[in-house]
VMD Tcl script that draws the C-alpha trace (Angstrom):
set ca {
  {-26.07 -19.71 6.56}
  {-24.27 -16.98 4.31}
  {-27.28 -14.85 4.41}
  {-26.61 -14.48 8.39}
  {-23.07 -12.68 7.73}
  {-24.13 -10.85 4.63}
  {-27.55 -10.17 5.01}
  {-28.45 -7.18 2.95}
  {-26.76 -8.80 0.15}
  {-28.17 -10.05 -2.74}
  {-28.13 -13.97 -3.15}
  {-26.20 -13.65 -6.44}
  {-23.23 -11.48 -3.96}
  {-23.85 -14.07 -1.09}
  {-22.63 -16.90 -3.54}
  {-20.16 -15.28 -5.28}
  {-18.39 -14.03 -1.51}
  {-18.44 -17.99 -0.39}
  {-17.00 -18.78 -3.77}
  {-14.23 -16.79 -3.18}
  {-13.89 -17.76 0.12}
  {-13.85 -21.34 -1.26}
  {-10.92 -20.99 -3.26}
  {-8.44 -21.01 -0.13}
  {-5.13 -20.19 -1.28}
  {-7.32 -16.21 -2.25}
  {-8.76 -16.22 0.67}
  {-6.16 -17.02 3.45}
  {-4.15 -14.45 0.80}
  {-6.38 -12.25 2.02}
  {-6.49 -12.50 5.50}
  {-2.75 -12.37 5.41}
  {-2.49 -9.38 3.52}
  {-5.28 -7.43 5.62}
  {-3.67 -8.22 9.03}
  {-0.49 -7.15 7.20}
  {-2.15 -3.56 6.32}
  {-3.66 -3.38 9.71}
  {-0.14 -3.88 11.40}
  {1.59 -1.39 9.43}
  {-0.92 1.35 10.26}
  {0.06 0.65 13.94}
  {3.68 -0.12 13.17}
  {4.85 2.98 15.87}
  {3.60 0.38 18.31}
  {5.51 -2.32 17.15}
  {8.19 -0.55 15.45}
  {10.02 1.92 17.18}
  {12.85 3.72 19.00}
  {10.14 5.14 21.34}
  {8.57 3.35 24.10}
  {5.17 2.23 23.85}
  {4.63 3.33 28.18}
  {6.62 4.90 30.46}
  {5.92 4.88 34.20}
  {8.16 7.00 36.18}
  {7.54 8.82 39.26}
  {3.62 7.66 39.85}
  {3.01 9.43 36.36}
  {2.45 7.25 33.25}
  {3.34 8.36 29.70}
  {2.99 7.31 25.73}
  {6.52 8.68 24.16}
  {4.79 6.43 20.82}
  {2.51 9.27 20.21}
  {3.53 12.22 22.33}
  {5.72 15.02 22.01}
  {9.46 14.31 22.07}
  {10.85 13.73 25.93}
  {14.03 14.93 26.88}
  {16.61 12.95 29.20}
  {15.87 15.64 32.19}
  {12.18 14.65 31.97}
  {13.42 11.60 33.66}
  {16.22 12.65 35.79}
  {18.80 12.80 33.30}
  {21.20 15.52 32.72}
  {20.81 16.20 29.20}
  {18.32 18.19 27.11}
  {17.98 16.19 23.96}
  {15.27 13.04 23.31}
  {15.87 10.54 26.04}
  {17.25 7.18 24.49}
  {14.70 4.53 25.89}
  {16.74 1.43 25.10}
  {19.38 3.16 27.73}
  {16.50 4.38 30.02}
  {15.13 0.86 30.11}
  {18.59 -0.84 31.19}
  {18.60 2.73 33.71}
  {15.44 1.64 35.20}
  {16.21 -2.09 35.87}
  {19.25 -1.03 37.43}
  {18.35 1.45 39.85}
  {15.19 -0.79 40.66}
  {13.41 2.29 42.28}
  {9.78 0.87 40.90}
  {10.09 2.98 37.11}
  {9.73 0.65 34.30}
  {8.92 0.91 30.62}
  {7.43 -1.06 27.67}
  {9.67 -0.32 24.48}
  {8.33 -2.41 21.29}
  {8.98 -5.41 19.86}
  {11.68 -3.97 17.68}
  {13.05 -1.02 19.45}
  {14.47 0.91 16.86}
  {12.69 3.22 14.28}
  {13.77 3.47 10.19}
  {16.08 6.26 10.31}
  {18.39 5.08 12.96}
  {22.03 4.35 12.51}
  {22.72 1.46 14.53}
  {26.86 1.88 15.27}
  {27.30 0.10 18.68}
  {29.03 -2.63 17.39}
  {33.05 -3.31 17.10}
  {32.66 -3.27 13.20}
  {31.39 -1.31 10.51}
  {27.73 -2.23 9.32}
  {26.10 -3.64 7.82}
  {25.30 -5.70 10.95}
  {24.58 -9.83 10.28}
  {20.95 -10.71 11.74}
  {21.42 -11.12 15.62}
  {18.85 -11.81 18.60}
  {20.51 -9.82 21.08}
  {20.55 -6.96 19.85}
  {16.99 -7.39 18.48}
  {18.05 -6.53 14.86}
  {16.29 -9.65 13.67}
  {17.24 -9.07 9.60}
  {20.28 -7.89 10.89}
  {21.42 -3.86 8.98}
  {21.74 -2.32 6.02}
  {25.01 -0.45 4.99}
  {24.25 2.61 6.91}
  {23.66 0.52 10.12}
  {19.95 0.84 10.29}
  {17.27 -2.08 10.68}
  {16.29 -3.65 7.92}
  {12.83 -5.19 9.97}
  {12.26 -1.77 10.88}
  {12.67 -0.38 7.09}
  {10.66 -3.34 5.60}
  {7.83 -2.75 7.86}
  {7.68 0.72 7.15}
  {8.76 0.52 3.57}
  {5.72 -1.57 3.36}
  {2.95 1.14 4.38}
  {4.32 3.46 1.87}
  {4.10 0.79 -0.72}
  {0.93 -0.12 0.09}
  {-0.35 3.17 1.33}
  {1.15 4.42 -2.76}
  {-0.94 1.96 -4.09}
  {-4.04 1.94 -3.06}
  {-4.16 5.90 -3.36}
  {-3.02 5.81 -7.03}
  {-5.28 2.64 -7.48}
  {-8.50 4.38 -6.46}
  {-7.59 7.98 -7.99}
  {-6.69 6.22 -11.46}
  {-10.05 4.12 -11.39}
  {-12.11 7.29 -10.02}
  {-10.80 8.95 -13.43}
  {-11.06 5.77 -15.67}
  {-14.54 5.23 -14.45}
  {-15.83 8.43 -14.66}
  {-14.23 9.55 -18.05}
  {-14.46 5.91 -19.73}
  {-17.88 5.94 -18.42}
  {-19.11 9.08 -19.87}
  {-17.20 8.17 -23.88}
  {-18.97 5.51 -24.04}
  {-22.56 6.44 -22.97}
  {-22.49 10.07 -24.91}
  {-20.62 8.58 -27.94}
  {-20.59 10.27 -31.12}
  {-18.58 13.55 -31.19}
  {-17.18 13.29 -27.45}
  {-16.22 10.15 -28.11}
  {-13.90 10.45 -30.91}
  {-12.51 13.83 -30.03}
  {-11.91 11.95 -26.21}
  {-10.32 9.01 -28.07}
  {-7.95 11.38 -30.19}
  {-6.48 13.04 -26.65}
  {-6.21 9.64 -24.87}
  {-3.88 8.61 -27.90}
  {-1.68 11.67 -27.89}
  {-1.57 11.81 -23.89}
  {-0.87 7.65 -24.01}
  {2.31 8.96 -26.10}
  {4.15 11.17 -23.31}
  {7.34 8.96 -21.98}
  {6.32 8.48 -18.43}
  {9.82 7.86 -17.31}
  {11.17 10.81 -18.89}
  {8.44 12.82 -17.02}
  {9.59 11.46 -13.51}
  {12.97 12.38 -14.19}
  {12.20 15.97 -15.59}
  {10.37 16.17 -12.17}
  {12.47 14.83 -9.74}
  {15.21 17.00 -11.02}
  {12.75 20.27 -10.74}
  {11.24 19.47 -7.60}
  {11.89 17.38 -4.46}
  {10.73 14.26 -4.37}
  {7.98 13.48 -2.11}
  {4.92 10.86 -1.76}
  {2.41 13.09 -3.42}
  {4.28 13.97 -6.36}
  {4.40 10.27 -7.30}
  {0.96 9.49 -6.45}
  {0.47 12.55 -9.20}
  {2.94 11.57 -11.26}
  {0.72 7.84 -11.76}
  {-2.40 9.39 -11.39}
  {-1.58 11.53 -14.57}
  {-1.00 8.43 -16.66}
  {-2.69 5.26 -14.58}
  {-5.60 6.00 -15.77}
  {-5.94 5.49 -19.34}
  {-5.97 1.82 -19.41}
  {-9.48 1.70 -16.91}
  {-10.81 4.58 -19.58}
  {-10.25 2.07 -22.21}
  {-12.26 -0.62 -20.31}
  {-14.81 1.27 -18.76}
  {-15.66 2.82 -22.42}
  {-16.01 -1.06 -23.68}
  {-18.37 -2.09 -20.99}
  {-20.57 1.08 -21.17}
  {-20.62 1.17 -24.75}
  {-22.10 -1.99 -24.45}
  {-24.51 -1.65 -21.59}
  {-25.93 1.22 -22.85}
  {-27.95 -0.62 -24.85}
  {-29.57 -3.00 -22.42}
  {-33.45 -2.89 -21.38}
  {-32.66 -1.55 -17.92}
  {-30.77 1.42 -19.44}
  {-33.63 2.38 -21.90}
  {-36.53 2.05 -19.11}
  {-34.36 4.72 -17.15}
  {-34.04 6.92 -20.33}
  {-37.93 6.28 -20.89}
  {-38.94 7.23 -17.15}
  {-36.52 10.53 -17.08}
  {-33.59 9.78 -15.32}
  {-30.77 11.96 -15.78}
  {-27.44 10.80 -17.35}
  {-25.64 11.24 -13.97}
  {-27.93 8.44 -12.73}
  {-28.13 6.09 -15.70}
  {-24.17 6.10 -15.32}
  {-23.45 5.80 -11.64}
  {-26.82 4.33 -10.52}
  {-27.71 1.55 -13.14}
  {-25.02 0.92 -15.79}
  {-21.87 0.93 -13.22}
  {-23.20 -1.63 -10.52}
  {-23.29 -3.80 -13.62}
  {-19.60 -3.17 -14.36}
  {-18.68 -3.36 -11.25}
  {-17.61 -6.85 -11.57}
  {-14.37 -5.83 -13.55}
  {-13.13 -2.90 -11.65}
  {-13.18 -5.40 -8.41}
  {-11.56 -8.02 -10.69}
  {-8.97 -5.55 -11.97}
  {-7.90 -3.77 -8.54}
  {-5.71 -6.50 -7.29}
  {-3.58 -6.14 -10.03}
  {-3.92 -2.69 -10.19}
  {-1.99 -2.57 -6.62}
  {0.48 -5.30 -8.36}
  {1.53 -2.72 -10.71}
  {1.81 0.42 -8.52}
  {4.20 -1.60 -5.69}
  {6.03 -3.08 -8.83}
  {6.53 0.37 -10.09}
  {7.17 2.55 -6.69}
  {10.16 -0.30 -6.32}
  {11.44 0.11 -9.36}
  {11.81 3.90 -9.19}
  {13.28 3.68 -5.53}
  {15.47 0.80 -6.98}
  {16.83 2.94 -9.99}
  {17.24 6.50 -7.90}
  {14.63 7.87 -9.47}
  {11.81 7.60 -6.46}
  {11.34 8.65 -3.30}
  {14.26 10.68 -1.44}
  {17.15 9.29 1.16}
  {16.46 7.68 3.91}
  {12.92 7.72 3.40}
  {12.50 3.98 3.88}
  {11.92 1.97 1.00}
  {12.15 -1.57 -0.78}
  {13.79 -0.18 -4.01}
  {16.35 1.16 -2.28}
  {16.99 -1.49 0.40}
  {17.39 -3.72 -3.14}
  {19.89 -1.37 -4.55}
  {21.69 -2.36 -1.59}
  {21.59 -5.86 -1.69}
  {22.46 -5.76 -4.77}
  {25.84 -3.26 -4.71}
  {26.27 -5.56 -1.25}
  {26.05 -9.08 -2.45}
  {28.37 -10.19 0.74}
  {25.58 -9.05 3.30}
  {22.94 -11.59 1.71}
  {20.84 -10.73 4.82}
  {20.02 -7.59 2.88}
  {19.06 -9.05 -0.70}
  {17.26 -11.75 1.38}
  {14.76 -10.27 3.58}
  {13.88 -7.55 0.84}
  {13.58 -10.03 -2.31}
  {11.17 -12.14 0.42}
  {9.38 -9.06 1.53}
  {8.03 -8.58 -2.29}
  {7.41 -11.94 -3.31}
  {5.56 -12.62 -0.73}
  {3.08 -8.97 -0.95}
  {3.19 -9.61 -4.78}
  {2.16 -13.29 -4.70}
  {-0.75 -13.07 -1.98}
  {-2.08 -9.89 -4.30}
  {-1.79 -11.98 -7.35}
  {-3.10 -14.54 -5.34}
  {-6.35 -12.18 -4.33}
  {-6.46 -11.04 -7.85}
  {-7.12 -14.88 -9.25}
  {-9.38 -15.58 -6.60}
  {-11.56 -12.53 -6.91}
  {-11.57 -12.84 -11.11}
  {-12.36 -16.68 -10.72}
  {-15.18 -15.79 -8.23}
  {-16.78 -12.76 -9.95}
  {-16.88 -14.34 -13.47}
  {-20.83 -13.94 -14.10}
  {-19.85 -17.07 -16.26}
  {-20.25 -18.71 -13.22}
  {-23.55 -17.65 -11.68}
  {-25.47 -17.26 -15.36}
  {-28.25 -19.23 -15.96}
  {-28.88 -19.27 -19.85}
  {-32.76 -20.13 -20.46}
}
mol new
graphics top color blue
foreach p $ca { graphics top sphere $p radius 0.5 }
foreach p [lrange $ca 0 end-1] q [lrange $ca 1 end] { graphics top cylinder $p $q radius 0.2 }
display resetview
């Protein structure tokens, strides 16, 4: 029956997939996180000051993903970017047939929230849909967890897949060539291993603004010495198999012996090391943000949102939702990470003869 979902897959794949899908807590991990990801890249739609439809006058529009409207596009006598939460409550009022669709949680990260009688931050309330209630500047902390999230997630997976694209490569080609490259490779991976990483960020951050990519280059630079390390283990020992010499013996070059035969067979440990890869890149994106040292104000972001649960232990609303927010992405990852490492073990689908 697993050969009908996954049928151009080996057997060997086949049973390690429905072992991994055996091991539920992994798998529904999985699922979780994934409809997470997929959420967040549509969180405009969900997420948002902006309606999602507007029908006025016979005409339909998408404010979500359209250029900003003004109040006087809608009858209004102001020339600034309608507010839609007002426009709504206009609409129901005049009951002339207009209506629009504004998203679940109608207000986007950067907005400061100061309708009510006091100061923020706001307590969690229903009516006004702020459903984790605000942070000290009176903006929504659902709305800045949700988006905090795709950054996170969006930071990881880039520096993930740049560091292992480096790691694999480089690792790959120290331990098939060996000798000479080898050594003088190993000798620049020790002094480069020895540049304080922390004191780099902040020589940066002070020289140039902040921004997503300069983080993503910032880990890049150094996130990839520990898959060199691995991927020059596993070659250095696959180099010597049979498969590997019949390719040498029939002419294949050294770009295919690398990336055609001896990779697929490491394979198995870059899948089993990603999950923790993204672990460590969310764990270390927080801590920057959490420290001052990351991203810049009010780009939204779980370090920062725990700086201010923690400066504002009286608003545990704050502290709450954010300290819940990353144990629950770090657990399901670890989570994924077990699974796939418990699945993939080719401990478990060798047969010695």
């Amino acid at each position: 029956m697993a050969r009908s979902f996954f049928p151009q897959m080996n057997p060997v794949t086949v049973k390690k997939l429905r072992r991994f899908r055996s091991i539920k807590r992994a798998f529904y991990s999985a699922l979780i996180l994934f409809f997470l990801v997929i959420l967040s890249l549509f969180a405009e739609l969900l997420v948002n000051s902006r309606a999602v439809v507007v029908w006025y006058d016979g005409a339909l529009s998408f404010p979500t993903y359209s250029a900003v409207r003004t109040g006087a596009d809608f009858g209004l006598d102001y020339q600034y970017e309608v507010n839609y939460r007002e426009l709504q409550q206009l609409f129901q009022k005049q009951n002339q047939g207009n209506w629009l669709i504004m998203p679940p949680v109608p207000y986007n990260p950067y907005e400061q929230d100061f309708s009510a009688e006091n100061s923020p931050p706001h307590p969690p309330s229903v009516a006004k849909k702020h459903y984790l209630g605000t942070d000290v500047s009176g903006r929504d902390i659902l709305a800045r967890l949700v988006y905090g999230f795709r950054i996170a997630i969006g930071f990881a997976f880039m520096t993930m897949f740049l560091c292992f694209l480096i790691g694999v490569s480089f690792g790959s080609m120290m331990g098939y060539y060996g000798g000479r490259f080898d050594i003088i490779s190993q000798r620049f991976i020790e002094i480069w291993s020895m540049v304080p990483t922390l004191y780099v960020i902040m020589i940066m951050v002070s020289v140039i603004r902040p921004n997503f990519m300069l983080f993503v280059g910032i880990n890049v630079l150094f996130g990839w010495i520990g898959m060199t390390w691995y991927m020059r283990t596993m070659t250095y020992r696959e180099k010597s198999r049979e498969y590997v010499l019949a390719a040498q013996a029939q002419g294949a070059s050294t770009f295919r012996i690398i990336f055609h035969h001896i990779l697929p067979n490491t394979m198995v440990m870059i899948v089993t090391l990603a999950p923790f890869a993204i672990v460590g890149n969310i764990t270390q994106l927080t801590a920057l943000d959490f420290l001052g040292l990351g991203l810049m104000p009010p780009t939204p972001s779980w370090g920062e949102l725990l700086q201010q649960g923690k400066s504002n232990m009286e608003a545990y609303w704050i502290l709450g939702s954010v300290v819940s927010a990353i144990v629950l992405v770090l657990t399901m990852v670890t989570f994924i990470g077990e699974g796939i490492r418990e699945a993939f073990d080719p401990r478990q689908h060798t047969r010695y003869i």
